[in-house]
C-alpha positions in Angstrom: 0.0 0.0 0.0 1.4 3.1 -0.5 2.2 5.0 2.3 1.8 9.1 2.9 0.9 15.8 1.8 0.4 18.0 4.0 1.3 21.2 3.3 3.5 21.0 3.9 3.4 17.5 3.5 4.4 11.5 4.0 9.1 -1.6 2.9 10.5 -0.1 0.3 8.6 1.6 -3.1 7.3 -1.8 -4.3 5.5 -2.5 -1.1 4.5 1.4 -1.4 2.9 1.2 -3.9 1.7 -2.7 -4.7 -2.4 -2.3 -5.0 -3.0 1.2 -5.5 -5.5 2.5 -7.4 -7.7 0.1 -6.8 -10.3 1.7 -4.9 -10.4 4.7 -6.4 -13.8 6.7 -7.1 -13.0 9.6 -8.2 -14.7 11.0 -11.3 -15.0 14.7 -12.6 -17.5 16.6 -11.3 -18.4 18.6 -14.1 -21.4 20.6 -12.4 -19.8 24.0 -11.8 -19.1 27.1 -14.5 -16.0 27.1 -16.8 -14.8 26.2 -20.2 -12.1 23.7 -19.4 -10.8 20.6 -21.2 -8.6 17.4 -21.7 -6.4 20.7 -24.0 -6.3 22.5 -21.0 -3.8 20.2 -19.4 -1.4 20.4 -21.9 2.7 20.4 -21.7 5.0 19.6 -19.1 4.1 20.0 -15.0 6.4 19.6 -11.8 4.6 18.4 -9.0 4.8 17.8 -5.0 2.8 15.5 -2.9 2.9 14.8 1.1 0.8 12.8 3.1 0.5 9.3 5.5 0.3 5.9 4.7 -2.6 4.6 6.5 -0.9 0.6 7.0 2.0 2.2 8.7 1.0 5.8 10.0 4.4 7.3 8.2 4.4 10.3 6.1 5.9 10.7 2.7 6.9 13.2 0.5 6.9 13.1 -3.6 7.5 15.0 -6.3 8.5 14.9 -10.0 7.3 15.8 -13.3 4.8 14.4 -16.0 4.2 15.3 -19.5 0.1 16.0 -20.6 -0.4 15.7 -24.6 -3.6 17.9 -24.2 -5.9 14.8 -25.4 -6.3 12.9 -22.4 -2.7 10.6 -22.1 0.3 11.5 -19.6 3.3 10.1 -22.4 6.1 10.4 -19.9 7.5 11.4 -16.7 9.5 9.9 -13.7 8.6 10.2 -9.8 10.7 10.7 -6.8 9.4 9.1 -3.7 10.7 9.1 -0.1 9.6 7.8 3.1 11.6 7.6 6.4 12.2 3.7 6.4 12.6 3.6 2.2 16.5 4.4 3.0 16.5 7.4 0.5 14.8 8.4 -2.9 12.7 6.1 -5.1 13.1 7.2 -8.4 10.7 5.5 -11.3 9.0 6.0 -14.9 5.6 7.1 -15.2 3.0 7.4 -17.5 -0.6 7.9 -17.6 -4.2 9.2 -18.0 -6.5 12.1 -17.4 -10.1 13.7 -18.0 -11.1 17.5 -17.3 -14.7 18.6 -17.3 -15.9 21.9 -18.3 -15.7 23.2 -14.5 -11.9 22.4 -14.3 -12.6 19.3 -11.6 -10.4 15.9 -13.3 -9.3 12.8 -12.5 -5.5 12.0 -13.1 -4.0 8.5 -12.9 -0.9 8.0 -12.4 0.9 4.7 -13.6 4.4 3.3 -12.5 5.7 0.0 -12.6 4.1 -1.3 -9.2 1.2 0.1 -9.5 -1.1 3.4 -10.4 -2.1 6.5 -8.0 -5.2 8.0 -8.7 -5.7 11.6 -8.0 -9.3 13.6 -8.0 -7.8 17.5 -9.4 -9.1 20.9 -9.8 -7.8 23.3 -12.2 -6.7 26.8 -11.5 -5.9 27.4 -14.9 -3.6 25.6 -17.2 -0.5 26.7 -15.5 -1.7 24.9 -12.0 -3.5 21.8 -10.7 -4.6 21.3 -7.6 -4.3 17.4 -6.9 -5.8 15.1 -3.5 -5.2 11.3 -3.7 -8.4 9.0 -4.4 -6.9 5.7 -3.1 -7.5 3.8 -0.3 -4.3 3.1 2.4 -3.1 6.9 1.3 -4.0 10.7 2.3 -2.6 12.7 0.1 -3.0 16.2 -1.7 -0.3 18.1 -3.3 -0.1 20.4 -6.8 1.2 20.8 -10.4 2.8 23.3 -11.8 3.4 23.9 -15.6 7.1 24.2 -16.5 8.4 26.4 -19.2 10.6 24.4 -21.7 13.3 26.6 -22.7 14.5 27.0 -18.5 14.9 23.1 -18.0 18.5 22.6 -19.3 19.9 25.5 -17.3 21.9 25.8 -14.4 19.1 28.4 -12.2 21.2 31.0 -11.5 20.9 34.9 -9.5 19.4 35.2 -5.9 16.8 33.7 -4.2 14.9 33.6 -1.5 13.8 30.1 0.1 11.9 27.9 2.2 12.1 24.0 3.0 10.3 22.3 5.7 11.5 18.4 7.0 10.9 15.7 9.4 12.1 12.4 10.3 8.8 11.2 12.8 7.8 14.8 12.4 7.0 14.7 16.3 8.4 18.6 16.3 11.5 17.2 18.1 13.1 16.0 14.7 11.9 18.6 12.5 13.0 21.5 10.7 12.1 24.8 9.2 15.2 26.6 7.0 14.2 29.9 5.5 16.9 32.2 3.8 18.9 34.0 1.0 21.0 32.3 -1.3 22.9 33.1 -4.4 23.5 30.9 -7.1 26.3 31.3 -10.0 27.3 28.9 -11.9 25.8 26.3 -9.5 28.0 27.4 -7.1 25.4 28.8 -3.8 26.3 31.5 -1.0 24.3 33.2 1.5 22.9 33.2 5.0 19.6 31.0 6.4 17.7 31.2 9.6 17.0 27.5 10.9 14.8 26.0 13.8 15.9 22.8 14.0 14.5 20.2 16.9 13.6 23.4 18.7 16.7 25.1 18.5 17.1 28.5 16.8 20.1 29.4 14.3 22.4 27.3 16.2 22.0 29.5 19.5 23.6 32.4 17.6 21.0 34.8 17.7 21.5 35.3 14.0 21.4 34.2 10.8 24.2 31.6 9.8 26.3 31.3 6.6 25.7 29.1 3.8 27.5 26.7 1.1 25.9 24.4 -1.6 25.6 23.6 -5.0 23.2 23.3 -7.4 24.4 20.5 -10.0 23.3 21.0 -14.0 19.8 19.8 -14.5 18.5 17.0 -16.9 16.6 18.2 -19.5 13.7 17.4 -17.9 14.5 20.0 -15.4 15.4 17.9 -12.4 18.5 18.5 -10.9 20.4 18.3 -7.4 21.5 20.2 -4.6 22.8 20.9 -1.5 22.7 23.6 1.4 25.0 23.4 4.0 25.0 25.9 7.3 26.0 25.5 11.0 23.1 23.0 11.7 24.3 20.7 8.9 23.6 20.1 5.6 20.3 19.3 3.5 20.7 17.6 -0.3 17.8 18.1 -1.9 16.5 17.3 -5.9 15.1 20.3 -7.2 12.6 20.6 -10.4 12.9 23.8 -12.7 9.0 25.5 -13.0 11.0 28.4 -14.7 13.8 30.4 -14.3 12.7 32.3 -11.2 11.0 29.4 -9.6 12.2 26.2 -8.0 10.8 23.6 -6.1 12.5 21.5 -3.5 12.4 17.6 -2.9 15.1 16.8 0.3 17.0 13.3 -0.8 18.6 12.9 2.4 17.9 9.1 4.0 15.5 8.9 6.4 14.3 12.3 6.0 11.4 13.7 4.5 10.8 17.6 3.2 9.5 20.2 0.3 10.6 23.6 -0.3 10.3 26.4 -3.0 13.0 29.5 -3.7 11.8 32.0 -6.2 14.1 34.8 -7.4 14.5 38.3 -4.9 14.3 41.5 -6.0 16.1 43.8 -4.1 17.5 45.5 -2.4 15.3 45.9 1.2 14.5 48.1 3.8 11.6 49.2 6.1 10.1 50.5 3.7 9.7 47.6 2.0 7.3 45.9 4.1 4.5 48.8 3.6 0.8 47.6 3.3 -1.2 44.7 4.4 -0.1 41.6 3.8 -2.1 38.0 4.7 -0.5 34.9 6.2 -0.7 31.3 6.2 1.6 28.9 8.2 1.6 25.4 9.9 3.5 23.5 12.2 4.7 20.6 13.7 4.7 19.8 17.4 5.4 17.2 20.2 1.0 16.5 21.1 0.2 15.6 17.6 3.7 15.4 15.9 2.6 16.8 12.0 0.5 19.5 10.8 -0.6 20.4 14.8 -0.8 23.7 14.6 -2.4 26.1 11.4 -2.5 29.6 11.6 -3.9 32.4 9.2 -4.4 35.9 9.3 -3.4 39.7 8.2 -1.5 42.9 9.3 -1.2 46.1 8.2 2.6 47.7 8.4 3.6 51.4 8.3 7.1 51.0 5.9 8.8 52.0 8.7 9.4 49.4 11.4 5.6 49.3 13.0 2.8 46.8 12.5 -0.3 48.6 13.8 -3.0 46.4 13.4 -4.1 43.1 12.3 -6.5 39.9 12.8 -5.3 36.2 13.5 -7.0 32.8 13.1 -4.9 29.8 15.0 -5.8 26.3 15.6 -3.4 24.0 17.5 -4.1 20.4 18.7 -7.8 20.5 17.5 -8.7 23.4 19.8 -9.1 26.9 18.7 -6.7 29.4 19.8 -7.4 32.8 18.5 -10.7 33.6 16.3 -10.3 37.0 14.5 -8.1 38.2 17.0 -6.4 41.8 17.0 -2.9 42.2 16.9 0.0 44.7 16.9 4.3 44.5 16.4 7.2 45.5 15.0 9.9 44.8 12.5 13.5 45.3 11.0 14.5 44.8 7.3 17.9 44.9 6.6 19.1 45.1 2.8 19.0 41.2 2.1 15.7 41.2 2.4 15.5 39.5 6.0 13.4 41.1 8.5 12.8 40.2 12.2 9.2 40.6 13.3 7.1 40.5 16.4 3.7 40.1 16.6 1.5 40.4 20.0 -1.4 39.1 19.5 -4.3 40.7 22.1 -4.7 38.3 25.1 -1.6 35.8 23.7 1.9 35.8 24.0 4.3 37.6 21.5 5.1 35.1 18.6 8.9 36.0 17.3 9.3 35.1 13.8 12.2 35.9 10.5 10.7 36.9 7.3 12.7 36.4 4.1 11.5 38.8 1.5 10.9 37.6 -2.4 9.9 41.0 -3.2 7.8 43.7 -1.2 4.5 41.9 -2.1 5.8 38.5 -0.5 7.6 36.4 1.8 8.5 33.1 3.7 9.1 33.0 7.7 9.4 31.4 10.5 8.8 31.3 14.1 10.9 30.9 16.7 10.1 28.6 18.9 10.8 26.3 21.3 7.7 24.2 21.5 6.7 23.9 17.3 8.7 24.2 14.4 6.9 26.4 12.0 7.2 27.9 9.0 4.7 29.9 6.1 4.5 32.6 3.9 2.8 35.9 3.4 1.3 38.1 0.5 0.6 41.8 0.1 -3.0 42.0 -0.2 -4.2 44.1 -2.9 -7.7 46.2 -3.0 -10.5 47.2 -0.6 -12.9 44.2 0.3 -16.5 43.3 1.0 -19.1 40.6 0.2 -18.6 41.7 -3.8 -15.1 41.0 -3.6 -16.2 36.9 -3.7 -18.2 37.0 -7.3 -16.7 34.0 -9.4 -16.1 30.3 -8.4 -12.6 29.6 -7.0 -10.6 26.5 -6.6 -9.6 25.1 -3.9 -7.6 22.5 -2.0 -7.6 22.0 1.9 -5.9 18.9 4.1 -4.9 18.0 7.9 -6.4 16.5 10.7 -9.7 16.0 12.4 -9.8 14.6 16.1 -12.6 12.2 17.4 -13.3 10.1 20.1 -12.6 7.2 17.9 -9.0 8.8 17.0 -7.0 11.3 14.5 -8.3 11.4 11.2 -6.5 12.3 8.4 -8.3 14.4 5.5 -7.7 15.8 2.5 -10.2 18.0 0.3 -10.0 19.5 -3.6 -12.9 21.7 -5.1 -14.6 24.9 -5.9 -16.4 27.5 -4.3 -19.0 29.9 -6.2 -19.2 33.0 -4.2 -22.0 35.2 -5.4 -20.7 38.4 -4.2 -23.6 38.7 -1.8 -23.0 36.6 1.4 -24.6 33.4 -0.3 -21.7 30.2 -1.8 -21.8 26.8 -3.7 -19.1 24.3 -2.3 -18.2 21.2 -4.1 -15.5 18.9 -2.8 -13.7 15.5 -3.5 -12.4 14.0 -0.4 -10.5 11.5 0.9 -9.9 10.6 5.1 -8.5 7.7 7.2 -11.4 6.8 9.0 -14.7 6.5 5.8 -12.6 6.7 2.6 -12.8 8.7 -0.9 -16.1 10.5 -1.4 -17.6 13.4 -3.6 -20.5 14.5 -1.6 -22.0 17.5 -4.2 -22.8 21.0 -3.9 -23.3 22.0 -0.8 -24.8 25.5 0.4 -23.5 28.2 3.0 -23.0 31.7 3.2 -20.2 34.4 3.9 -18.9 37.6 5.0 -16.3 39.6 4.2 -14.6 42.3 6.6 -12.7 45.2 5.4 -9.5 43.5 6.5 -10.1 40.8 3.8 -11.0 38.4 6.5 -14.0 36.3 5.6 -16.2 34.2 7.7 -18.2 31.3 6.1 -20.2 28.8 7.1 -20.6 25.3 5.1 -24.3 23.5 5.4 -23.8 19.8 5.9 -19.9 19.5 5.7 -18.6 15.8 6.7 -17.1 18.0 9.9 -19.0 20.7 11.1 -18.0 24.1 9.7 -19.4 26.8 11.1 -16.1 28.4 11.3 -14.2 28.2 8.1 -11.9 31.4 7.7 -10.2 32.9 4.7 -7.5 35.7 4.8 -8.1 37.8 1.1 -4.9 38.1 -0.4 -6.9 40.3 -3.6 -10.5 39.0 -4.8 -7.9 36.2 -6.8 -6.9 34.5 -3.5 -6.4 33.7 0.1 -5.5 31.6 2.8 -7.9 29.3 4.2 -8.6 27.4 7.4 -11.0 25.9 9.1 -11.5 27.2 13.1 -13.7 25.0 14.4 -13.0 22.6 17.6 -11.7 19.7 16.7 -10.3 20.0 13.2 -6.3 21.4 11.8 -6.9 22.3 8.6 -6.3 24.6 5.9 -5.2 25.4 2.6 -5.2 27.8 -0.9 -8.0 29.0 -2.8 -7.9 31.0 -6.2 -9.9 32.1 -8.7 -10.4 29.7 -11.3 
């Protein structure tokens, strides 16, 4: 059975993956607007996957790349697997199927020589896919991005910034969270990180450390290898090419599990450059509930010159609620790199230290340091005024993490749409897939919404498969936000854009 995405999502390949795709029920849903196709998936895509294998309880990572011919057939592609007891990558062929229906919902099989994963999808557009495993003994989600063919011979090269998340149990103790700066010419890499590693924050230096690595020549497929090495140790990673300014991570080392991004700076940074509102998403590991125990969302607004003034944050950890739309203040320092140290004090709760890493004034990656979780995100300047209008189109969507019952932890993924109807009414439609009742696509479903100026929306969900009276998105425009669900009991979120 093949074993587990989380966000940042988890014996050897053969027994992985021997008798998937059996069970699968996934078929397009095809009910919502849109004029999408088997053409719309079309060309090359990169894509990462995380989640648990339900025979063993581990989690996985996965990533690689598949070719779509725009007619319904996958003609080629190869997969990188790795689970803590696999002893290090699994690297295999792939080909496959697909269908789209006219709302962008799919179905996507993927074949390899043990076996085929089957994968329920939403399209964004053609350039991403939003993916959630349909296969019993696996909870998975994960997404596809289209590569651009003349970048994935190249050697990436200039600066970026960067994020990678791993685990080993992913208990919090053995975990890690690396965000940073790094330049890379010709494949040769320099800069400085920040690193909470098993609790432990840049080393106990009290700032960020040095790095080394490489970045050896890619197949021209666009997969390639790499390494990052600081005072904590080093992480070798295989990295796929989406284009030249955007890279996606797969850590190779044995025993260890992890994704990551970099996409290309541009600098330089000061104060100033954090000016506006910006909305968050982040999740994190911990010792109660190991993976995924803690999801957070929300916004704040900073002056562009060292002050956060106001804000509004949404935190779940360990399936209770911890702050619902609560206000919040800080402070912060940019230095020329583009790192930034921030502090936010959250009204009632306890200051939350964190390191930003700026792409570019409109985003970043962080994270948090902490003793007690090992967490890690990223944030996006919002863009426009909002209200109920804002919401007028239908929106994919893809959530996963946890629900806890009296029967035990249930693992859950979900991939969608939303119709908002830019008046406080919506449409939901999911596929999904849990531990405990299996693959299901239960139809539309009604609810309703509201939107506060501060692009925070509340929604409620009629007749969810877990009680939603709470589900939270942070507006990054009227394209997209941060979602996650704050009701007792549940840890999960995810990304929703506008289809």
């Amino acid at each position: 059975m093949k074993k587990l995405i989380a966000i940042l999502i988890l014996a050897g390949i053969t027994l992985v993956l021997t008798g998937c795709g059996s069970s699968s029920g996934a078929t397009p849903v095809g009910a919502g607007q849109g004029n999408f196709s088997n053409g719309s998936l079309n060309g090359q895509y990169t894509y990462q996957i995380a989640g648990y294998d339900l025979s063993s309880g581990a989690a996985y990572r996965e990533a690689g790349y598949f070719v779509a011919n725009g007619s319904g057939t996958l003609t080629s592609g190869s997969d990188d697997f790795e689970e803590p007891s696999t002893g290090g990558v699994q690297t295999t062929a792939t080909t496959g199927t697909y269908a789209i229906a006219n709302d962008g919902t799919g179905t996507l099989a993927l074949t390899l020589p043990t076996g085929t994963l089957n994968f329920s999808l939403t399209l964004v557009s053609s350039n991403e896919v939003l993916l959630n495993e349909a296969d019993s003994g696996a909870i998975a989600a994960g997404h596809a991005a289209l590569q651009t063919a003349s970048a994935l011979a190249s050697v990436p090269s200039g600066t970026f910034a960067f994020r990678l998340h791993s685990c080993i149990t992913c208990s919090g103790s053995d975990s890690a969270a690396l965000v940073g700066g790094m330049t890379v010419a010709s494949g040769v890499v320099s800069g400085q990180d920040d690193v909470l590693r098993s609790g432990i924050f840049d080393n106990n230096t009290g700032g960020a450390l040095a790095i080394t690595g490489t970045l050896n020549p890619p197949s021209n497929s666009g997969r390639g290898t790499g390494s990052i090495t600081d005072a904590t140790g080093t992480v070798n990673f295989i990295y796929y090419i989406v284009n030249a300014n955007d890279l996606r991570f797969l850590v190779s080392d044995s025993g260890v599990i992890g994704l990551g991004r970099a996409q290309t700076q541009s600098g330089p940074f000061s104060n100033s450059s954090l000016n506006g509102n910006y909305a968050f998403g982040s999740r994190a590991d911990d010792a109660t509930d190991g993976l995924n125990a803690q999801d957070s969302a929300g916004m704040f607004t900073a002056g562009g010159n060292g002050t956060i003034s106001a804000g509004s944050l949404d935190s779940v950890q360990d399936g209770s609620s911890v702050a619902q739309g609560v206000g919040l203040t800080g402070s912060y320092a940019a230095t020329s790199n583009g790192r930034a140290t921030v502090t936010i004090t959250p009204t009632g709760l306890a200051a939350i230290q964190q390191v930003y890493w700026m792409v570019s004034p409109t985003s970043a990656y962080f994270l948090t340091n902490s003793s007690a979780k090992v967490e890690d995100g990223t944030a996006m300047q919002q863009q426009g005024s909002f209200s109920n209008g804002s919401l007028n189109a239908q929106y994919a969507f893809s959530m996963n993490g946890l629900e806890f019952t009296s029967s035990g932890t249930i693992a859950l993924t979900r991939v969608g749409w939303i119709i908002w109807n830019g008046s406080g009414a919506l449409t939901w439609n999911e596929s999904t897939n849990n531990s405990q009742s299996g693959f299901s696509q239960p139809g539309e479903l009604s609810g309703s919404y509201s939107v506060a100026g501060s692009g925070r929306v509340a929604a409620t969900v009629n007749n969810l498969s877990i009680n939603s009276n709470d589900m939270v998105i942070y507006l990054v425009s009227a394209n997209s936000g941060y979602m996650l669900q704050n009701d007792a009991g549940v840890e999960i979120v995810g990304p929703m854009a506008v289809q």
